[in-house]
C-alpha positions in Angstrom: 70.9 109.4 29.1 70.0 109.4 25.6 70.8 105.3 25.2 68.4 105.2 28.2 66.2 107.3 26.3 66.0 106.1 22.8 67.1 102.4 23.4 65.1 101.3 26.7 62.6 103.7 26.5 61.3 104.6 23.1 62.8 101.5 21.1 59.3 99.6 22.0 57.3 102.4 19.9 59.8 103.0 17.0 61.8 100.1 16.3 64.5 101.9 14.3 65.9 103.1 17.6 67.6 99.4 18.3 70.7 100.6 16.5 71.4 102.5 20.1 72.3 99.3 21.5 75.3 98.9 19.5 78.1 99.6 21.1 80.3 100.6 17.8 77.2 102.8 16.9 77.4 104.4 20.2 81.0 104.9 20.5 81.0 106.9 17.1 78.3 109.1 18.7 80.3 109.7 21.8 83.2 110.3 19.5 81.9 113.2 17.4 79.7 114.2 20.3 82.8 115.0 22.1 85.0 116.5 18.8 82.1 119.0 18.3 82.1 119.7 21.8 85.3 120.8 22.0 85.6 122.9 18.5 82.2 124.8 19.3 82.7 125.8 23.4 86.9 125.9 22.7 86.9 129.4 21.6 84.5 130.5 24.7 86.3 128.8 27.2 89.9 130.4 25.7 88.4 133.9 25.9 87.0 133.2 29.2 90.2 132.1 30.7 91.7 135.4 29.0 88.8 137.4 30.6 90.3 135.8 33.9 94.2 136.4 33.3 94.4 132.4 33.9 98.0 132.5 31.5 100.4 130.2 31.9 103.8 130.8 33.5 107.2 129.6 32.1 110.2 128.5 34.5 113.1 130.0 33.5 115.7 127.4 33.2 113.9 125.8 30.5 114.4 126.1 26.7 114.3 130.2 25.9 112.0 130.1 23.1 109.4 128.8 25.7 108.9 132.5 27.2 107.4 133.8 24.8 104.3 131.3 25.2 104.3 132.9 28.7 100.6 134.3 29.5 98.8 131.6 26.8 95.8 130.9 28.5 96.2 127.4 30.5 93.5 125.2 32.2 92.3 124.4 29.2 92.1 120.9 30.1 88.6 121.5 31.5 87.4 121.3 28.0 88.8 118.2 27.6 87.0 116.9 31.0 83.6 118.5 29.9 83.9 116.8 26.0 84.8 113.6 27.8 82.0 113.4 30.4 79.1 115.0 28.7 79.0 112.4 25.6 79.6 109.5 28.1 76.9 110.6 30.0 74.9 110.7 27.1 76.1 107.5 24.8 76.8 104.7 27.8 74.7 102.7 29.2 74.8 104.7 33.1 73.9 101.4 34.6 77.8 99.4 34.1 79.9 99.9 37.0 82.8 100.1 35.0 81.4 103.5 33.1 81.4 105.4 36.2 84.7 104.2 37.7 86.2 105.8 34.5 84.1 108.5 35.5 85.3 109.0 38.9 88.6 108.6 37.7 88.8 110.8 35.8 86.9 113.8 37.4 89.1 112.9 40.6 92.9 113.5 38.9 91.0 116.4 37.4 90.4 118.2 40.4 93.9 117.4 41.3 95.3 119.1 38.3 92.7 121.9 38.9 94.4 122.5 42.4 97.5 122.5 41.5 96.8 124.7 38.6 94.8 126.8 40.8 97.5 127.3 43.0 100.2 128.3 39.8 98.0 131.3 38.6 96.9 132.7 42.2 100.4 132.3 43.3 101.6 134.1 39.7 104.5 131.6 39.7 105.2 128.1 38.0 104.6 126.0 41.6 101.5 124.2 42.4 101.0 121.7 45.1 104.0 120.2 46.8 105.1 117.4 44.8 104.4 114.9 48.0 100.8 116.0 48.2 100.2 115.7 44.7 101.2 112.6 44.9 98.9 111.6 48.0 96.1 113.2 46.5 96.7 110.8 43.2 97.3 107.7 45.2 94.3 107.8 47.3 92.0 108.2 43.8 93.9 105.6 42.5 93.3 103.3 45.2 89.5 103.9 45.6 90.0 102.4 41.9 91.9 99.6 43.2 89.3 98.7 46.1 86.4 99.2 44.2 88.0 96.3 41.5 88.4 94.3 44.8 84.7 94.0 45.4 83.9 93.2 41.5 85.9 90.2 42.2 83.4 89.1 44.7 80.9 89.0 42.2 83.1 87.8 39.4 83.0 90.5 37.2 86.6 91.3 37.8 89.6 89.2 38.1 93.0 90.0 39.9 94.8 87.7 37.3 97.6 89.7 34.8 97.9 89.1 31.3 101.1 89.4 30.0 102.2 90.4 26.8 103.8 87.2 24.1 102.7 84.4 26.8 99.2 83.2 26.4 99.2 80.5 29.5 101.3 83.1 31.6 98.4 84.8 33.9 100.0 85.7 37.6 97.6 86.5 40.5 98.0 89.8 42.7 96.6 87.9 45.3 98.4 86.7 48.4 96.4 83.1 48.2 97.9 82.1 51.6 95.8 84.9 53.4 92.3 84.5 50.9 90.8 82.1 53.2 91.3 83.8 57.0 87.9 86.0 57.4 89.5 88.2 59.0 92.7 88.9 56.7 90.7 88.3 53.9 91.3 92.1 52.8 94.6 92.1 53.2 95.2 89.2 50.4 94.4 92.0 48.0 97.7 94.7 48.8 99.5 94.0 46.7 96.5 94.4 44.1 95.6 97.4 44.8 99.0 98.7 45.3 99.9 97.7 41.9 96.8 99.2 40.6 97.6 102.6 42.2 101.5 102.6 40.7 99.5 102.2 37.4 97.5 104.8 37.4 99.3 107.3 39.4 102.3 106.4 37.1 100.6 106.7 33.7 98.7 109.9 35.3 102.2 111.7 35.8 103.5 109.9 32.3 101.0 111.9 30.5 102.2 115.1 32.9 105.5 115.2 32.1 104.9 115.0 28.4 102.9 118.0 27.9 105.6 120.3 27.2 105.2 121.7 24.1 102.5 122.7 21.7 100.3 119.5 20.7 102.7 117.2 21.7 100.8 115.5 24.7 97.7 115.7 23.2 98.6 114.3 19.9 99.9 111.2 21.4 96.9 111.1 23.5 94.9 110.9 20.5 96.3 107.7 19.3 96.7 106.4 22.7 93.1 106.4 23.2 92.2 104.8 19.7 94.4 101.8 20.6 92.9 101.8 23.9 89.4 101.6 22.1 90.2 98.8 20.2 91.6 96.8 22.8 88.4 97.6 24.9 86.1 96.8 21.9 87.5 93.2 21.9 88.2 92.7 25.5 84.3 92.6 26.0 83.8 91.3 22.7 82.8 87.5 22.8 83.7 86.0 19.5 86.9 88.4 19.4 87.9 87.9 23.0 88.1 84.0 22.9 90.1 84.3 19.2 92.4 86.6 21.0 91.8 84.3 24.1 91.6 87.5 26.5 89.8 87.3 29.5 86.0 87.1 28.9 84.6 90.4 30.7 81.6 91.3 28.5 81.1 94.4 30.8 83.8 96.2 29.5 82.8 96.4 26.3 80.7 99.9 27.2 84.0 101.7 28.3 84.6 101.7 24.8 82.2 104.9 24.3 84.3 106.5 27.2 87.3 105.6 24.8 85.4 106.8 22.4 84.9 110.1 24.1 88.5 110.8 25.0 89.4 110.3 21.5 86.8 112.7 20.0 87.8 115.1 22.9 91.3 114.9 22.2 91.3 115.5 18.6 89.2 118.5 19.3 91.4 120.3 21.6 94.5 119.1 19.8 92.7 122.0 17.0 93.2 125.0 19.4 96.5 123.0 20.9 98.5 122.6 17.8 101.4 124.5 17.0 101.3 127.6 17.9 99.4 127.0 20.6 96.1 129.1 21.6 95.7 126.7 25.0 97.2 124.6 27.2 95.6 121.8 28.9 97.5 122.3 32.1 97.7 119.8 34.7 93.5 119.8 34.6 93.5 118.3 31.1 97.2 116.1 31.4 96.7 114.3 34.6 93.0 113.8 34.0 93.5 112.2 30.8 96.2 109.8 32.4 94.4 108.5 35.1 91.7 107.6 32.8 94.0 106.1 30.5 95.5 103.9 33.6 92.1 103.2 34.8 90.6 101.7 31.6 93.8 99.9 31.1 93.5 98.1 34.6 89.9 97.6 34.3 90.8 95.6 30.5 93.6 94.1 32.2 95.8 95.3 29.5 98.2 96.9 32.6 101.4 95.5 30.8 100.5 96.6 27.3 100.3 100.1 28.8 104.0 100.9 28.1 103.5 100.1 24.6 100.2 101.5 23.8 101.8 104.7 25.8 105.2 104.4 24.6 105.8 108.0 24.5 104.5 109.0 28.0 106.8 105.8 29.4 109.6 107.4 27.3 109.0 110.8 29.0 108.8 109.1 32.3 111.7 107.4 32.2 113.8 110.2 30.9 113.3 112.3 33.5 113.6 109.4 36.5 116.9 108.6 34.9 117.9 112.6 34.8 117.0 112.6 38.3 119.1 109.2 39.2 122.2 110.2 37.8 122.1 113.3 38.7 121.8 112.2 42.4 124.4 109.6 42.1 127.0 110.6 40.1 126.5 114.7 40.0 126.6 114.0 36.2 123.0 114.4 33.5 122.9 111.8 30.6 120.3 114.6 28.6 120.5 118.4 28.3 117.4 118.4 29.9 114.8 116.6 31.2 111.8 115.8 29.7 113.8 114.4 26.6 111.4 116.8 24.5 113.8 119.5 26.2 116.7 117.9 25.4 116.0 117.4 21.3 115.0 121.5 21.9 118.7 121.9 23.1 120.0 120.1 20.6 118.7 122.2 17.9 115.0 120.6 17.0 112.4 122.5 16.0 109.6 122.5 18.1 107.6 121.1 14.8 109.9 118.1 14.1 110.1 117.2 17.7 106.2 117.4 17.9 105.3 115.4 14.5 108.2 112.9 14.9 107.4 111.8 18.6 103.9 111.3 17.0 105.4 108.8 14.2 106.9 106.7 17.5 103.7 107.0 19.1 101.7 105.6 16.7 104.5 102.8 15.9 103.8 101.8 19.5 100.3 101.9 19.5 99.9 99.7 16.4 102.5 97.4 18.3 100.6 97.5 21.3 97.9 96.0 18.9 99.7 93.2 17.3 101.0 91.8 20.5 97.2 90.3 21.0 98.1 87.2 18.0 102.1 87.4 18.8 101.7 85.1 22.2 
């Protein structure tokens, strides 16, 4: 609204205003925008959700010194959704595609979350939605991102083609070519597409999930998530940087980089209520909002395979708790204390701190890998 306002509209009369069309300038906008946000309306929306008795519930075969965290006002992830959206609103240009398929995304987990969180405070226990309609719920949003990517490519602002991390001439297509020529099976050459695009995003949605477990940790590793994922959105719709790094030219993309922007600022600023001790949880509202929008923006980059490392944490999480689950089922035998391996450093005698700050360290190690892989190919 306001690059609509003081770029396309007033930059005729006061020829200062062209600065708005910068897309760096306009990120760092959205940025603080969204930090300030989220420090002014935090302690509002905390005392609200106290007003309301929304607290959160522990289960009780988790670590002990978790019950006493029990009633900490939760749903605070709709401060994170609010200091995202409200600064993209006003700092992108409203007119890219791409801008409000980040949107949609994700204000579409959000509600999710907001059910399922709903559902946990009403029901005054630690259960939500069934696990197999959460999941149904988070697949169909995912694939409206998946089809809508499908009709981009009509146009040729989007291409199906991966690129993989270390190979630069190594670009696969999730496109069954036999079927891309028959009319009428024309849509059906694009399943596998769109069904890799879902297990993306649903999967980095639930990543993010599962890591939010103790006091800042989620949110801290958000933080530098997201300021990877700006920089590789700033030079996959970059043109000079893109054809160094030889990335796909998709100048488009290069105005999701205020949404990156946005989650970044809005991170940091509920990281400031969310840190050790926390006064908030972001809930599922806030954790599988923020990764569905990190999956989304990754697919749209096509940066899908760099995901694990620029989330190395949340795949770490992930995988913990899927292997947990596996040998558990198989052999009646668990390879952790407990699963998310957060838990299981808990167990072992962590503080909550060092787990916190030192899954952080990792984090960022991933992140800035995640960045060097763009030269090492």
């Amino acid at each position: 609204m306001l690059y609509w306002l003081l770029y396309q509209r007033l930059f005729v009369h006061f020829s200062p205003f062209r600065i708005f069309r910068y897309v760096t300038f306009r990120t760092a906008f959205a940025s603080l925008t969204a930090l300030f946000m989220g420090l002014i309306i935090g302690p509002a929306i905390i005392q609200r959700l106290r007003e309301f008795q929304i607290g959160q519930y522990i289960r009780e075969e988790g670590p002990k010194a978790h019950q006493k965290k029990a009633g900490t006002p939760t749903m605070g992830g709709v401060l994170i959704v609010v200091a995202i959206i409200v600064p993209t609103l006003l700092w992108a240009d409203l007119s890219n595609i791409y801008i409000w398929l980040a949107i949609f995304s994700t204000v579409a987990f959000a509600a999710i979350g907001f059910a399922d969180d709903y559902l946990k405070v009403k029901n005054k226990r630690n259960l939500g939605l069934t696990a197999r309609m959460k999941l149904l719920l988070q697949f169909l949003a995912a694939a409206v991102v998946g089809l809508v990517l499908v009709t981009l490519t009509a146009t040729k602002q989007y291409s199906t083609h991966l690129m993989v991390p270390f190979f630069r001439t190594v670009r696969p297509d999730l496109v069954i070519e036999s079927l891309r020529h028959y009319p009428h099976l024309w849509f059906l050459a694009f399943t596998p597409f769109v069904l890799f695009v879902m297990l993306v995003v649903v999967g980095s949605s639930n990543a993010v999930n599962l890591t939010d477990g103790l006091d800042g940790l989620a949110i801290g590793c958000t933080v530098i998530a997201t300021g990877a994922l700006t920089m590789l959105t700033y030079v996959s719709g970059h043109a000079v940087f893109s054809e160094y790094l030889e990335l796909q030219k998709m100048p488009q993309v290069a105005e999701l980089t205020v949404f990156c922007g946005a989650m970044v600022g809005s991170s940091i600023g509920f990281l400031w209520y969310n840190a050790h001790p926390a006064e908030i949880f972001m809930g599922d509202v806030g954790s599988l909002a923020l990764g569905g929008a990190i999956g989304t923006v990754a697919v749209i980059i096509k940066q899908e395979l760099l995901l694990p490392f620029v989330g190395g944490i949340f795949v770490i999480e992930a995988l913990s708790v899927i292997l947990q689950v596996g040998s558990y089922k198989l052999r009646k035998k668990r390879i952790f204390k407990m699963a998310p391996i957060h838990h299981h450093f808990e167990l072992a005698g962590w503080s909550e701190s060092k787990i916190i700050i030192r899954f952080w360290i990792l984090a960022l190690i991933f992140a800035l890998f995640a960045l060097t892989t763009l030269k090492l190919r």
